[in-house]
Backbone of each chain as ProteinMPNN parsed JSONL, in Angstrom:
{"seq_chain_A": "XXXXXXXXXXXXXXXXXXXXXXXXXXXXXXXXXXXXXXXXXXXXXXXXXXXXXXXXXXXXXXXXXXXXXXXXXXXXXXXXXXXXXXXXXXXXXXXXXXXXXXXXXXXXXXXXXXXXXXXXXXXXXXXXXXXXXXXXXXX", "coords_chain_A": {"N_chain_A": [[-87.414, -8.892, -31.187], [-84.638, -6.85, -30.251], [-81.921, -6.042, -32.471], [-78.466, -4.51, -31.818], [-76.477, -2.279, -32.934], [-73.742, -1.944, -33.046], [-71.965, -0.751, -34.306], [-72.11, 1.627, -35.044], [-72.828, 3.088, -32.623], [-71.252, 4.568, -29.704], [-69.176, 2.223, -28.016], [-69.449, 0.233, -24.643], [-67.219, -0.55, -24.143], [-65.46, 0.28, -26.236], [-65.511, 3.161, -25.235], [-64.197, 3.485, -22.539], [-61.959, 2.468, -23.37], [-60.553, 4.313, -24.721], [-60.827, 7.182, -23.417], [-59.008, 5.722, -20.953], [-57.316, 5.149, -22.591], [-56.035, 7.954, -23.34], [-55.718, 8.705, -21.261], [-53.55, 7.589, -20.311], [-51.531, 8.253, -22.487], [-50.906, 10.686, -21.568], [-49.931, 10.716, -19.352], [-47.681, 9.033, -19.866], [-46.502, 11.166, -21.356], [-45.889, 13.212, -19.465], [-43.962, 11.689, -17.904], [-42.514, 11.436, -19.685], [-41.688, 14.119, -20.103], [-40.188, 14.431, -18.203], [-38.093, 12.867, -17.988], [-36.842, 13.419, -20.195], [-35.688, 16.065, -20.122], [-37.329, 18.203, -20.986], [-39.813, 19.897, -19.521], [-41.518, 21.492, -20.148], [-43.135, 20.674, -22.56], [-43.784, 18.633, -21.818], [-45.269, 19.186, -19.192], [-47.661, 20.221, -20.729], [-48.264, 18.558, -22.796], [-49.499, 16.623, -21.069], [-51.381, 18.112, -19.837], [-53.286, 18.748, -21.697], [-53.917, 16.294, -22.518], [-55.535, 15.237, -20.096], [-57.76, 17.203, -20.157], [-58.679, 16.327, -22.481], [-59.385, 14.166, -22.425], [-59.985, 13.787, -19.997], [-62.516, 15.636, -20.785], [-64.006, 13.577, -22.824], [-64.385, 11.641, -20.928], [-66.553, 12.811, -19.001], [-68.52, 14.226, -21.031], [-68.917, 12.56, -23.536], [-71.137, 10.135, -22.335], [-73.265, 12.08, -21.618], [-73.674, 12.284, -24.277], [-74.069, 10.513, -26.217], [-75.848, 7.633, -27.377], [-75.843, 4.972, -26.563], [-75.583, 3.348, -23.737], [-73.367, 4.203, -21.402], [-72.253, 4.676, -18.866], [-73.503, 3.807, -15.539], [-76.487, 3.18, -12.85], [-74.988, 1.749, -11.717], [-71.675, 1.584, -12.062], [-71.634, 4.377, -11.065], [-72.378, 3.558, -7.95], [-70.511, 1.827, -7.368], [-68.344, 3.842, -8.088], [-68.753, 5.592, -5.138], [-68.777, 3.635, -3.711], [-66.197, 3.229, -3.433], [-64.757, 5.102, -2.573], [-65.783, 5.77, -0.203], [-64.836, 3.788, 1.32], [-61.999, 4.404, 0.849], [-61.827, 7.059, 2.018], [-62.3, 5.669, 4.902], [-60.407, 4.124, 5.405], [-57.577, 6.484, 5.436], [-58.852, 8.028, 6.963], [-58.902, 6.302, 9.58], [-56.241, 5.574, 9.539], [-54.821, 8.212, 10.115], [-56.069, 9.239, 12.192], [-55.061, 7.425, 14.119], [-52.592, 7.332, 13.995], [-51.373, 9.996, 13.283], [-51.717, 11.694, 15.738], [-49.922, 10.334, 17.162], [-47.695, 11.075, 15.992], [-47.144, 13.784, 16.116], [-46.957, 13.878, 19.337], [-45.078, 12.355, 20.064], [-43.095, 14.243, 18.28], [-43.737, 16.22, 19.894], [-42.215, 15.499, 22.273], [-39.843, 15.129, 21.164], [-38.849, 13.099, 20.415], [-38.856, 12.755, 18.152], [-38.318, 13.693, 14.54], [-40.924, 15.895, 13.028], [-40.571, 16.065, 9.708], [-40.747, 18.486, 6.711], [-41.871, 17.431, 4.39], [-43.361, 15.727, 5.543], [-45.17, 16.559, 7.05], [-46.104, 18.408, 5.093], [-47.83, 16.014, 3.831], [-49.206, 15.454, 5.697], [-50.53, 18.019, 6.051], [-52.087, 18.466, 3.083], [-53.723, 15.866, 3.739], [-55.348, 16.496, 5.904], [-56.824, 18.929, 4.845], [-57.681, 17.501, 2.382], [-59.836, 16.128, 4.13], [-61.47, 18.002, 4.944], [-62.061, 19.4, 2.962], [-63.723, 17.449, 1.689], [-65.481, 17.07, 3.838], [-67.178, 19.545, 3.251], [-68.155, 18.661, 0.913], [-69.92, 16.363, 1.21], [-71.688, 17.746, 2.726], [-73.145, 19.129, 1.094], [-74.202, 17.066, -0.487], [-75.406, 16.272, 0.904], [-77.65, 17.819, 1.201], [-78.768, 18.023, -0.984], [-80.255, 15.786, -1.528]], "CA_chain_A": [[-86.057, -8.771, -30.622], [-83.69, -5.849, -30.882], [-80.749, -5.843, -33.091], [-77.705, -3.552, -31.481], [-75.965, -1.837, -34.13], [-71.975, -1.612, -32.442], [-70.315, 0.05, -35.171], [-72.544, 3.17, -35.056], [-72.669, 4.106, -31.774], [-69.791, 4.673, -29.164], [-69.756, 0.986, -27.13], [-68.816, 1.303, -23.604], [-65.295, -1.02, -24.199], [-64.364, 1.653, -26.746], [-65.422, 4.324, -24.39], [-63.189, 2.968, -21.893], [-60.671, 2.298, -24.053], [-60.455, 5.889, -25.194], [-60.506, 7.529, -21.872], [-58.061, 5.33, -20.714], [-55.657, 5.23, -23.193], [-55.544, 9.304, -24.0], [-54.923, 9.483, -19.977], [-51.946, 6.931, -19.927], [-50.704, 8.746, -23.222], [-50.935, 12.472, -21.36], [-48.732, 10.709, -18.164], [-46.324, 8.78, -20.555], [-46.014, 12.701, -21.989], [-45.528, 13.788, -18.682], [-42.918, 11.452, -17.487], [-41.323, 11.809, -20.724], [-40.819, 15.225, -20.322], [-38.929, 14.71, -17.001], [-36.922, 12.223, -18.426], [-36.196, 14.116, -21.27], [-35.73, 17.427, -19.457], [-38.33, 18.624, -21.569], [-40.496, 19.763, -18.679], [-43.042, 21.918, -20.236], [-43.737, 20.082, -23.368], [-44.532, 17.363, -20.856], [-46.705, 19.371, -18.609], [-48.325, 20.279, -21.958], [-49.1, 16.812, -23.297], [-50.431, 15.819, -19.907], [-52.943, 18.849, -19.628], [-54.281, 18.402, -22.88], [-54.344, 15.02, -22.745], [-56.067, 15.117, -19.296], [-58.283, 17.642, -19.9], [-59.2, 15.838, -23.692], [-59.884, 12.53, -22.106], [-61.638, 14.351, -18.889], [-64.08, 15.749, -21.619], [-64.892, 12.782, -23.31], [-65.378, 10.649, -19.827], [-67.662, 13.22, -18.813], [-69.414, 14.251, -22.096], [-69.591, 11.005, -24.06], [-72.306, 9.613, -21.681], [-74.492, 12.066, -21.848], [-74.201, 12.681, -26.377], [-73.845, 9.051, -26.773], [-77.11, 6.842, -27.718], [-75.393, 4.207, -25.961], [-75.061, 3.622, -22.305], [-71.909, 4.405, -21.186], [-72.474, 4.858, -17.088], [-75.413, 3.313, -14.881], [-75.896, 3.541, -11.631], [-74.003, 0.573, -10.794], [-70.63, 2.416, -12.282], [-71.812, 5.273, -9.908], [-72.154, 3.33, -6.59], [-68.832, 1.369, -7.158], [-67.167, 4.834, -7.53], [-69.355, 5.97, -4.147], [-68.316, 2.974, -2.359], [-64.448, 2.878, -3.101], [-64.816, 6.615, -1.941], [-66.142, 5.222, 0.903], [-63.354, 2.728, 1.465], [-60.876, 5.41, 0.631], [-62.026, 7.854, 3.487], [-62.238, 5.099, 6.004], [-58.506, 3.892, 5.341], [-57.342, 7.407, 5.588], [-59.051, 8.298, 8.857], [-57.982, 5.333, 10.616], [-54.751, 5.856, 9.371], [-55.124, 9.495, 10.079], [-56.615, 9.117, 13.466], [-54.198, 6.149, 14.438], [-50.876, 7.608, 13.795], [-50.63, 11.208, 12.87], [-51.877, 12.328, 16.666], [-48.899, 9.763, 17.937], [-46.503, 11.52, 15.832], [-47.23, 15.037, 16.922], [-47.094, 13.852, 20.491], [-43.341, 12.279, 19.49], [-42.48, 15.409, 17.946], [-43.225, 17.38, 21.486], [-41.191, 14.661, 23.495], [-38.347, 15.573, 20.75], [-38.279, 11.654, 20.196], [-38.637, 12.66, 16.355], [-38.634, 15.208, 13.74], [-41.812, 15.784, 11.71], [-40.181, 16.738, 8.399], [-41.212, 19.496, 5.687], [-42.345, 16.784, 3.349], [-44.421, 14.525, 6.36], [-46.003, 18.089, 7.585], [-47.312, 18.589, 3.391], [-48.508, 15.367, 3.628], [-50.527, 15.715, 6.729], [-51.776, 19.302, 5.674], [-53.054, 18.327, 2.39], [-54.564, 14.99, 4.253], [-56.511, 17.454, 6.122], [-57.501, 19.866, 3.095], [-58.915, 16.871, 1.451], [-61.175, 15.685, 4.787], [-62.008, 19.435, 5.263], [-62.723, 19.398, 1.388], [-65.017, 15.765, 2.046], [-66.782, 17.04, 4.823], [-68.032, 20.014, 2.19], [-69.099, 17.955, -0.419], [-70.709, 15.875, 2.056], [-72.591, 18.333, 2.975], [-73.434, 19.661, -0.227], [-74.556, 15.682, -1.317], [-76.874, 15.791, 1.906], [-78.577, 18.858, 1.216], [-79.153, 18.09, -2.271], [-80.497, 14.536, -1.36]], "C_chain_A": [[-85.31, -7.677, -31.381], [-82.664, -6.201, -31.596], [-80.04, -4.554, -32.414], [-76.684, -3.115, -32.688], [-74.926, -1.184, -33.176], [-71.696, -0.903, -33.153], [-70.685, 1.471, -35.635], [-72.492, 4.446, -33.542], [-71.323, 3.659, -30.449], [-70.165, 3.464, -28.263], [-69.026, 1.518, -25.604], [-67.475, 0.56, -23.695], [-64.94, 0.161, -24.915], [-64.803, 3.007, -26.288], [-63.92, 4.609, -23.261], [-61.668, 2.755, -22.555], [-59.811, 3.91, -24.867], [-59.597, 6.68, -24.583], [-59.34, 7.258, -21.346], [-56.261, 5.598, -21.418], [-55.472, 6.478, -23.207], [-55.355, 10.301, -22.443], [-53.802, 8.901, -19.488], [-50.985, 7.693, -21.158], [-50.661, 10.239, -22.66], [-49.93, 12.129, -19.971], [-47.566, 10.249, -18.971], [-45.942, 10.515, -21.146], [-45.599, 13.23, -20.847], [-44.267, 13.35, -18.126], [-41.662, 11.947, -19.001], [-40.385, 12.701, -20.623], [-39.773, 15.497, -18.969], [-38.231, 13.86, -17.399], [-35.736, 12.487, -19.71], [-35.792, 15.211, -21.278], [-36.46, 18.672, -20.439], [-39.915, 18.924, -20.786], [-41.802, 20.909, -19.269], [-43.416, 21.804, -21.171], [-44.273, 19.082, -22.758], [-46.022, 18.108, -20.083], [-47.774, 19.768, -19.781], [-48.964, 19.558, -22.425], [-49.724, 16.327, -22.277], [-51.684, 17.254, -19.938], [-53.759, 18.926, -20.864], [-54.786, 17.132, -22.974], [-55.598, 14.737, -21.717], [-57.607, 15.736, -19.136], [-59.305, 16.927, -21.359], [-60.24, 14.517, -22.913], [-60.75, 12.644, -21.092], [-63.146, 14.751, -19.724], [-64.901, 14.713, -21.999], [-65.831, 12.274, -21.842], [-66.548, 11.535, -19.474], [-68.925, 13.924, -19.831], [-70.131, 13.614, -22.678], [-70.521, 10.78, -23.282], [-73.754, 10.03, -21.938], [-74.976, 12.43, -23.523], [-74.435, 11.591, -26.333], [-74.862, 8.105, -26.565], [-76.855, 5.225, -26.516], [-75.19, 3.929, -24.084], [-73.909, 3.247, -21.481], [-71.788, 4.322, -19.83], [-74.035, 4.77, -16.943], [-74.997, 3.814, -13.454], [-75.151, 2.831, -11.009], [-72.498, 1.369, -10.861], [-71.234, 3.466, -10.706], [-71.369, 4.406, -8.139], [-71.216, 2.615, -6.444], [-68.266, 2.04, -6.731], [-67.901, 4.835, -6.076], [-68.728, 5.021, -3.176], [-66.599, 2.659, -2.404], [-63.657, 4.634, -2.81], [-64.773, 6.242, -0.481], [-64.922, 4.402, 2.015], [-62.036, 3.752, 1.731], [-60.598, 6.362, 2.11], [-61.382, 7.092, 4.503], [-60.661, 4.714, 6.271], [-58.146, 5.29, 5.69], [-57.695, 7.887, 7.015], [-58.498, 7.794, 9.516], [-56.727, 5.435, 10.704], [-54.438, 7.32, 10.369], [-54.97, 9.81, 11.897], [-55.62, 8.355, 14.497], [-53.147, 6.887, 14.984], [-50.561, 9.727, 13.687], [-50.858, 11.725, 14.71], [-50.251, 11.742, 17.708], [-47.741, 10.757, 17.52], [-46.644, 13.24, 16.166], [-46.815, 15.093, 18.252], [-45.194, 13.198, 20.341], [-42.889, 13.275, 19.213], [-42.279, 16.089, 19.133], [-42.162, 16.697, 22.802], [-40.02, 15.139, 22.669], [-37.608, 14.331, 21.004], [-38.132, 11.474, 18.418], [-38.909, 13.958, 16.017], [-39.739, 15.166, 12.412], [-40.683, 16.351, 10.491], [-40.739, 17.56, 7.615], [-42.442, 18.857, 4.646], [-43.595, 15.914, 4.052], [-45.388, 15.347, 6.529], [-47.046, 18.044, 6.134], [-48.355, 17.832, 3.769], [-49.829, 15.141, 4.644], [-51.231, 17.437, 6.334], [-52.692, 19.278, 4.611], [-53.975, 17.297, 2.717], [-55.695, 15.569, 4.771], [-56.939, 18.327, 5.708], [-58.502, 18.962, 2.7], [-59.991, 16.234, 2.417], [-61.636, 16.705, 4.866], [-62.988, 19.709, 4.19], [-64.274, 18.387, 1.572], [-66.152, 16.221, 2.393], [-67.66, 18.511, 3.943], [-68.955, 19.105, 1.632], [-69.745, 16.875, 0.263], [-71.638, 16.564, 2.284], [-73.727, 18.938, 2.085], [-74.594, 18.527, -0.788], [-75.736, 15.646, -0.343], [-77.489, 16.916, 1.423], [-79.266, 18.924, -0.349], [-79.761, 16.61, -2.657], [-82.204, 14.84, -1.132]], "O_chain_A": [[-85.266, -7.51, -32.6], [-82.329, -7.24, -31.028], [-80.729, -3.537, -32.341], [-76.164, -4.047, -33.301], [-75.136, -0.114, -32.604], [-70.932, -0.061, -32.681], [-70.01, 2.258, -36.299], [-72.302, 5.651, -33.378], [-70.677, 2.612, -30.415], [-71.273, 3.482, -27.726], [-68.395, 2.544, -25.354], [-66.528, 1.202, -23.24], [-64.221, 1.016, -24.399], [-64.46, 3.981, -26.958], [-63.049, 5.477, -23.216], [-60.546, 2.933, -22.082], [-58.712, 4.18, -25.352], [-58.41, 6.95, -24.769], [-58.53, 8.167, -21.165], [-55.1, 5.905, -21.144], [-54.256, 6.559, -23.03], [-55.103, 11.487, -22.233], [-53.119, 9.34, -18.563], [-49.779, 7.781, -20.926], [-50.314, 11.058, -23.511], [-49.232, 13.03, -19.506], [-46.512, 10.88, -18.891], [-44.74, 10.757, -21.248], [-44.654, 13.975, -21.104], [-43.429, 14.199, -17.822], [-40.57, 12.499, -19.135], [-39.166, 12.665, -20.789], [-38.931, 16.374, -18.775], [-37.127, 14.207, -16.981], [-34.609, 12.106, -20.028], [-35.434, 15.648, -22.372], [-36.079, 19.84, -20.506], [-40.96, 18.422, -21.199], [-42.894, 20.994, -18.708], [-44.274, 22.659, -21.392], [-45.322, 18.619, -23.206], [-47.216, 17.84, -20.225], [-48.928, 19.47, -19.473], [-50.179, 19.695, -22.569], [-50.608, 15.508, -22.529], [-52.88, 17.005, -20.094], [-54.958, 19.198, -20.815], [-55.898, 16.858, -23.426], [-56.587, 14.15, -22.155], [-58.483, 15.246, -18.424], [-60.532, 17.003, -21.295], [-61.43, 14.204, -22.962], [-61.832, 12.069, -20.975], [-64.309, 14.412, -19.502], [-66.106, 14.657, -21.755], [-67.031, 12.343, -21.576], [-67.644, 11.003, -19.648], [-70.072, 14.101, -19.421], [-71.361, 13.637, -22.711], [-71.276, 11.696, -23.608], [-74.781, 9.41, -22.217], [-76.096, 12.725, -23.939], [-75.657, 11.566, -26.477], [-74.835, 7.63, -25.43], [-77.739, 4.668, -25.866], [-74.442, 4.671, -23.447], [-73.637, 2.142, -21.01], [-70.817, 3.598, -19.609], [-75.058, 5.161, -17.506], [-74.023, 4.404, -12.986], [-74.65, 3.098, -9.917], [-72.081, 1.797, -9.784], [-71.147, 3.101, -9.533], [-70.392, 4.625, -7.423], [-70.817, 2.576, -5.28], [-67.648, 1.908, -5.675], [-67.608, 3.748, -5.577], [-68.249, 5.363, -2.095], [-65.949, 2.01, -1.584], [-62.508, 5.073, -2.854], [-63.81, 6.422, 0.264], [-64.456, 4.593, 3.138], [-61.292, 3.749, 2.712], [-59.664, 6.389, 2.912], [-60.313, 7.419, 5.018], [-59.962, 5.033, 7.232], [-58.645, 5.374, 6.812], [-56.926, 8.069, 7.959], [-57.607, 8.317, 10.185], [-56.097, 5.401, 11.761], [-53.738, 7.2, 11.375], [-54.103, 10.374, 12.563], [-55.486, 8.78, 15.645], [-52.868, 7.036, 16.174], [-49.589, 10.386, 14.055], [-49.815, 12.291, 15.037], [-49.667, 12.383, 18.582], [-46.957, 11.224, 18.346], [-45.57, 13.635, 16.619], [-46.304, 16.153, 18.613], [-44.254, 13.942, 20.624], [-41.96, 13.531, 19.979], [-41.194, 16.512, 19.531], [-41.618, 17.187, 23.792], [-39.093, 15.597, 23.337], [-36.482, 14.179, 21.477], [-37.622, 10.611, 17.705], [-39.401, 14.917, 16.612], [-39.588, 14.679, 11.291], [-39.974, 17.289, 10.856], [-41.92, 17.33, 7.878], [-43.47, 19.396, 4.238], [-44.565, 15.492, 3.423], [-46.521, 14.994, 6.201], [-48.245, 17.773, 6.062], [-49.473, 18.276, 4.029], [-50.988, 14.792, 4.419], [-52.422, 17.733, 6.435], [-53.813, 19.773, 4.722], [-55.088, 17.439, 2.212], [-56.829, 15.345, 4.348], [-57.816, 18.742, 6.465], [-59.707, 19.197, 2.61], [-61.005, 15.787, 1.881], [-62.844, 16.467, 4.886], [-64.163, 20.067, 4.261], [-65.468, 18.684, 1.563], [-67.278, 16.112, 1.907], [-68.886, 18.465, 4.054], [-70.148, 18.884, 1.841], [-70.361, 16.288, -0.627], [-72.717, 16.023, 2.044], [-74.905, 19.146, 2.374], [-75.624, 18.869, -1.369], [-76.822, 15.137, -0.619], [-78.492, 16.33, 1.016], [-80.104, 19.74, -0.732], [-79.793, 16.231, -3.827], [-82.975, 13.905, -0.917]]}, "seq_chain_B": "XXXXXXXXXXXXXXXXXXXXXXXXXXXXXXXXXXXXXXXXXXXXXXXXXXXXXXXXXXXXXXXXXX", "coords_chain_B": {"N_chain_B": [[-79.769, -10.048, -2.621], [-82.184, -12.918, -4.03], [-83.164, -13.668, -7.387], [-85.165, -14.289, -10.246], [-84.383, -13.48, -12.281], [-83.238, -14.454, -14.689], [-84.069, -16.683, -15.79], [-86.409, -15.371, -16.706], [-85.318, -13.21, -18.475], [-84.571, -15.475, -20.192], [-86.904, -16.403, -21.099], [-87.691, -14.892, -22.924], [-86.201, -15.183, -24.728], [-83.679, -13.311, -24.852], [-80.456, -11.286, -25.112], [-78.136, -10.901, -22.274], [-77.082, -8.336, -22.688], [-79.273, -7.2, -24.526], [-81.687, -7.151, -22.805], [-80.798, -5.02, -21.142], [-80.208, -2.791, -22.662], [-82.807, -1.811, -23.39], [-83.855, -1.319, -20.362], [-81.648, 0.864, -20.403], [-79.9, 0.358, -19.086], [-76.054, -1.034, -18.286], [-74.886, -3.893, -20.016], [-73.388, -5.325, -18.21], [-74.137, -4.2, -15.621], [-76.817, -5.658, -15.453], [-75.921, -8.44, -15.58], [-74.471, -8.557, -13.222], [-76.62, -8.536, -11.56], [-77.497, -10.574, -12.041], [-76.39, -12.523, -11.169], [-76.568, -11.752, -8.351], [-75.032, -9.947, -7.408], [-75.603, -7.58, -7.306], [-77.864, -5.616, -6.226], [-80.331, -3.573, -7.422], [-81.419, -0.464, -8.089], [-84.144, 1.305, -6.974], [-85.94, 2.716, -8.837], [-84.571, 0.816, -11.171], [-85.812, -1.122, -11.023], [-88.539, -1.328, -11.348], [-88.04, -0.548, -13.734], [-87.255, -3.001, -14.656], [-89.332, -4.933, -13.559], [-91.682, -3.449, -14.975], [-90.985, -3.942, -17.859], [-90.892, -6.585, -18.033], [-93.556, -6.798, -17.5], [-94.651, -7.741, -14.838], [-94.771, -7.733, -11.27], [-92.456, -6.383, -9.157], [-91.772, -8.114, -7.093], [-92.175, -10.341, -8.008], [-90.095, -10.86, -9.192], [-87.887, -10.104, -7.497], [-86.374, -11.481, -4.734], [-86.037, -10.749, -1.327], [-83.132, -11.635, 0.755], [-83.09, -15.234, 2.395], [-82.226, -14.357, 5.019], [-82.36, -11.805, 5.654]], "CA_chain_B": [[-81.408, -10.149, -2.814], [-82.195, -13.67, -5.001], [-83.892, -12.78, -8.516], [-85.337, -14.655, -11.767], [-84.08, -12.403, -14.001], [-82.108, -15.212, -15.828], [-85.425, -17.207, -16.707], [-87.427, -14.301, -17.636], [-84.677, -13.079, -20.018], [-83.882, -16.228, -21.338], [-88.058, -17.002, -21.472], [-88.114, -13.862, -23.538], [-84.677, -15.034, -25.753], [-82.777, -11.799, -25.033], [-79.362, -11.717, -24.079], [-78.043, -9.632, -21.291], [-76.93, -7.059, -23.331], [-80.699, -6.454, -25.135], [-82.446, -5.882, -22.137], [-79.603, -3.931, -20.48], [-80.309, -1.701, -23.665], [-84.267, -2.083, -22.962], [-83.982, -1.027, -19.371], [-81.261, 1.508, -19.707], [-78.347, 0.106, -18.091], [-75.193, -1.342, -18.97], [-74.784, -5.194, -19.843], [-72.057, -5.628, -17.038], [-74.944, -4.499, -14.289], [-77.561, -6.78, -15.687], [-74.817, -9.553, -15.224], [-73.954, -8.18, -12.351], [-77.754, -8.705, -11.103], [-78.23, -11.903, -12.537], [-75.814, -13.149, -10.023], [-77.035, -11.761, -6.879], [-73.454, -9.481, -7.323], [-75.959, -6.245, -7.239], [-79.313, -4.964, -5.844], [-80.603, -2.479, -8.324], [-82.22, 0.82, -7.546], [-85.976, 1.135, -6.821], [-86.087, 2.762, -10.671], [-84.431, 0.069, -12.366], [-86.396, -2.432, -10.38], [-89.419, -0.446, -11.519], [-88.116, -0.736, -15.133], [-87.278, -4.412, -15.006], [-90.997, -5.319, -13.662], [-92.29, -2.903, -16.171], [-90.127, -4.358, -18.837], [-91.466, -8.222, -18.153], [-95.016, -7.022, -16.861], [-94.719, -8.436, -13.692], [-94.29, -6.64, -10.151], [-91.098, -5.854, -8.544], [-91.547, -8.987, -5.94], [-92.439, -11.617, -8.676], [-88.326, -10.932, -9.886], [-86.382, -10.019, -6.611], [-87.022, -11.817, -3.483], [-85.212, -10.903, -0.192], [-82.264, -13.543, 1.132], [-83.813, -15.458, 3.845], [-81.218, -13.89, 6.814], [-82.915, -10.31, 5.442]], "C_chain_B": [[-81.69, -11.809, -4.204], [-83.248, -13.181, -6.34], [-84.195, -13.95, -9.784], [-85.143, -14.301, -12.68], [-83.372, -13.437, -14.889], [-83.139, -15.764, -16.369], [-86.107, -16.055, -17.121], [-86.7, -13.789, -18.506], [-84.395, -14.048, -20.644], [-85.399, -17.065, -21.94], [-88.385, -16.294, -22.797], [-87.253, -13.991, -25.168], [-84.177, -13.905, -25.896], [-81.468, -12.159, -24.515], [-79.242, -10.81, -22.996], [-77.85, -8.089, -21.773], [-78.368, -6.298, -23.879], [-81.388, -6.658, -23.807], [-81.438, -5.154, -21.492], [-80.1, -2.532, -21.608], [-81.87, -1.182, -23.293], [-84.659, -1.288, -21.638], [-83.114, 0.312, -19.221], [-79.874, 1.768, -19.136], [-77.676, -0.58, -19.016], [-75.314, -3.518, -18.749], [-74.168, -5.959, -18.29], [-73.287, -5.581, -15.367], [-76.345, -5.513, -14.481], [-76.95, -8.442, -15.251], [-74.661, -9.628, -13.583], [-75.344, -8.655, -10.998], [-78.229, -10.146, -10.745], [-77.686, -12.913, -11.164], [-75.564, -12.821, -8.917], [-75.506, -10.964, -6.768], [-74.236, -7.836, -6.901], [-77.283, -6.117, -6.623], [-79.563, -3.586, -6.753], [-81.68, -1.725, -7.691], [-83.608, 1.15, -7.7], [-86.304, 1.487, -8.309], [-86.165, 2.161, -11.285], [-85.344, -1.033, -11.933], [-87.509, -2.322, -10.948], [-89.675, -1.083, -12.996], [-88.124, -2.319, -15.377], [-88.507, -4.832, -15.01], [-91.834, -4.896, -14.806], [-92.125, -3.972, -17.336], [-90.88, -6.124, -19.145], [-92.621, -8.015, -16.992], [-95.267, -7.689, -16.159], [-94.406, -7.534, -12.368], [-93.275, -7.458, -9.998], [-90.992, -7.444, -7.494], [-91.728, -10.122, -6.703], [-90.675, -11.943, -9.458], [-87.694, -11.46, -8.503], [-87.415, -10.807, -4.991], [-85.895, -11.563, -2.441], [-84.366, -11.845, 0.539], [-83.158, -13.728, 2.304], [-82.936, -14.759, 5.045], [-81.722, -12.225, 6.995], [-84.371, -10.135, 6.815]], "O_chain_B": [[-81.278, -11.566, -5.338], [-84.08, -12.299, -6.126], [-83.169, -14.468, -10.223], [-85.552, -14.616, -13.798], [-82.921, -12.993, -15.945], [-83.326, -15.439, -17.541], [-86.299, -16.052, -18.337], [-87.252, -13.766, -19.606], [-83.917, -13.84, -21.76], [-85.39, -17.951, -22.795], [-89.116, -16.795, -23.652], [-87.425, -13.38, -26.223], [-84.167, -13.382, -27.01], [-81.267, -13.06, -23.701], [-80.132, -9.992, -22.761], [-78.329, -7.039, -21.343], [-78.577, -5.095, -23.721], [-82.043, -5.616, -23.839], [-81.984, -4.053, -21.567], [-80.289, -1.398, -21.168], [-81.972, -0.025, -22.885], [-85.688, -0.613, -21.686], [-83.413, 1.039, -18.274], [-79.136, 2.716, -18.868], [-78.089, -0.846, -20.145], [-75.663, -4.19, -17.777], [-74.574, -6.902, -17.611], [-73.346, -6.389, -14.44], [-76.794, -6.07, -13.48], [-77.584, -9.345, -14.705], [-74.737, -10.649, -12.9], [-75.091, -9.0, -9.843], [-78.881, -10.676, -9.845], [-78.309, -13.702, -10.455], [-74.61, -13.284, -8.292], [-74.761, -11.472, -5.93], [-73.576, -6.998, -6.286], [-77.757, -7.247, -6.735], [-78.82, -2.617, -6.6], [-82.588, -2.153, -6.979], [-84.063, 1.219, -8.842], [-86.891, 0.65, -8.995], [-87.089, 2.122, -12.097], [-85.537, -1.912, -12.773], [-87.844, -3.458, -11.284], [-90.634, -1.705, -13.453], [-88.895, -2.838, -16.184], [-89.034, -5.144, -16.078], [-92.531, -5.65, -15.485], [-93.031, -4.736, -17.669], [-91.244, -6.621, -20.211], [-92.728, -8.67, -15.955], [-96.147, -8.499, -16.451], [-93.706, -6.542, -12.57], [-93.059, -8.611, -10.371], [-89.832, -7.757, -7.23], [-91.424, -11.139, -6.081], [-90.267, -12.944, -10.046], [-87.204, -12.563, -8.261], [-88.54, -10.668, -4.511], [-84.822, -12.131, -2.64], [-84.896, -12.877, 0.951], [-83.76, -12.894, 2.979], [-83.455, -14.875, 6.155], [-81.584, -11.539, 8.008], [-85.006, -9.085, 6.912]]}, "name": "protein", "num_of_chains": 2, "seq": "XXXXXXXXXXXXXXXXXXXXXXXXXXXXXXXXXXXXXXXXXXXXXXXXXXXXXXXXXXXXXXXXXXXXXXXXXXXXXXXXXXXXXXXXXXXXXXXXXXXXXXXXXXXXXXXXXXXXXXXXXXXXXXXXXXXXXXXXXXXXXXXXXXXXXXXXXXXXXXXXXXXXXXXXXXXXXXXXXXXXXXXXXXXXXXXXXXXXXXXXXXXXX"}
C-alpha cells in the first residue's frame, strides 16, 4: 500500500483554493477600483490577478505530480457547455426573432444596449460553431 | 453502468484516494464511479481492469434498461 505524501505536492483542494481565491481577490480589486474611483489600479489588480491565477489553473496540472484535472473535471466542463448553448439558443431562437418582428410593427424599440446584447450573443454562437468545428476535425 | 469497484478496492484495503492515485485520476471521480454517478472512459476502464487484473466486464456491468 501507497502512502500519499500531502504536504509535498500541490493537493487538488489547495489547487482550487488558489485559483479561486487569487480570481475573487483580482474582482474584489476590480470592484474596488470602481468604488473607489480608482479605475485603473483596479483594472490592474484584476489583470494580474486573472492572468496569475489563469496560469496556475492551466499550468499547475500539467508541473504538478499530483492530479489536479481528470477527465471527469473535463466532461462536466463539456457538458455545462452543453447546457449553456442549449439555454441560449432556445432563448435565442424563442424570443430575439419575436422582437425584431415587434420592432418592424413599431410595437417596440430594440435599444442600443438589447442590440449589444444580441450582437455579441451571435459572435459567441458564430465563435461556437468554429471551435466546433475545429473539436470535430481534431477528433 | 453498475460496478464492483467498492469490493475490489476495499478487497485490496485501498481507499479511494490510493487507487485514484494508482489509476491516474482524481479521488472525487473514483467516488464519483463507485456510485454509479460516472461511466469512465474506455482508458480508465482499461486502467482499472489492468490495475485489479481482471477484464473491463468483470468491474462494470451495463444497467439492465441498457
Amino acid at each position: 500500500m501507497t502512502t500519499t505524501d500531502t504536504k509535498s505536492k500541490l493537493t487538488r483542494q489547495r489547487y482550487r483554493g488558489i485559483v479561486y481565491g487569487i480570481g475573487g481577490l483580482a474582482i474584489l480589486g476590480l470592484f474596488a477600483g470602481f468604488v473607489l474611483d480608482q479605475h485603473f489600479t483596479g483594472t490592474l489588480i484584476y489583470l494580474i490577478g486573472v492572468w496569475i491565477g489563469g496560469g496556475i489553473a492551466v499550468l499547475a496540472p500539467a508541473w504538478s505530480e499530483a492530479t489536479l484535472q481528470d477527465e471527469r473535471d473535463w466532461e462536466l466542463h463539456n457538458r455545462a457547455s452543453g447546457i449553456l448553448v442549449g439555454i441560449t439558443m432556445v432563448f435565442g431562437l424563442s424570443i430575439l426573432p419575436a422582437l425584431y418582428a415587434l420592432e418592424a410593427g413599431s410595437y417596440i424599440e430594440i435599444t442600443g444596449v438589447v442590440s449589444g446584447v444580441i450582437l455579441t450573443l451571435s459572435a459567441l454562437f458564430l465563435l461556437y460553431g468554429v471551435c466546433f468545428g475545429i473539436a470535430k476535425r481534431r477528433v | 453502468m453498475q460496478n464492483d469497484l467498492p469490493k475490489r478496492r476495499e478487497d485490496e484495503g485501498l481507499s479511494q484516494g490510493e487507487l485514484a492515485e494508482a489509476v491516474g485520476v482524481t479521488r472525487q471521480t473514483i467516488n464519483a464511479i463507485e456510485r454509479n454517478r460516472y461511466d469512465p472512459s474506455l482508458e480508465l476502464a482499461f486502467k482499472l481492469a489492468a490495475h485489479f487484473d481482471c477484464s473491463i466486464e468483470d468491474i462494470f456491468e451495463p444497467d439492465q434498461d441498457n
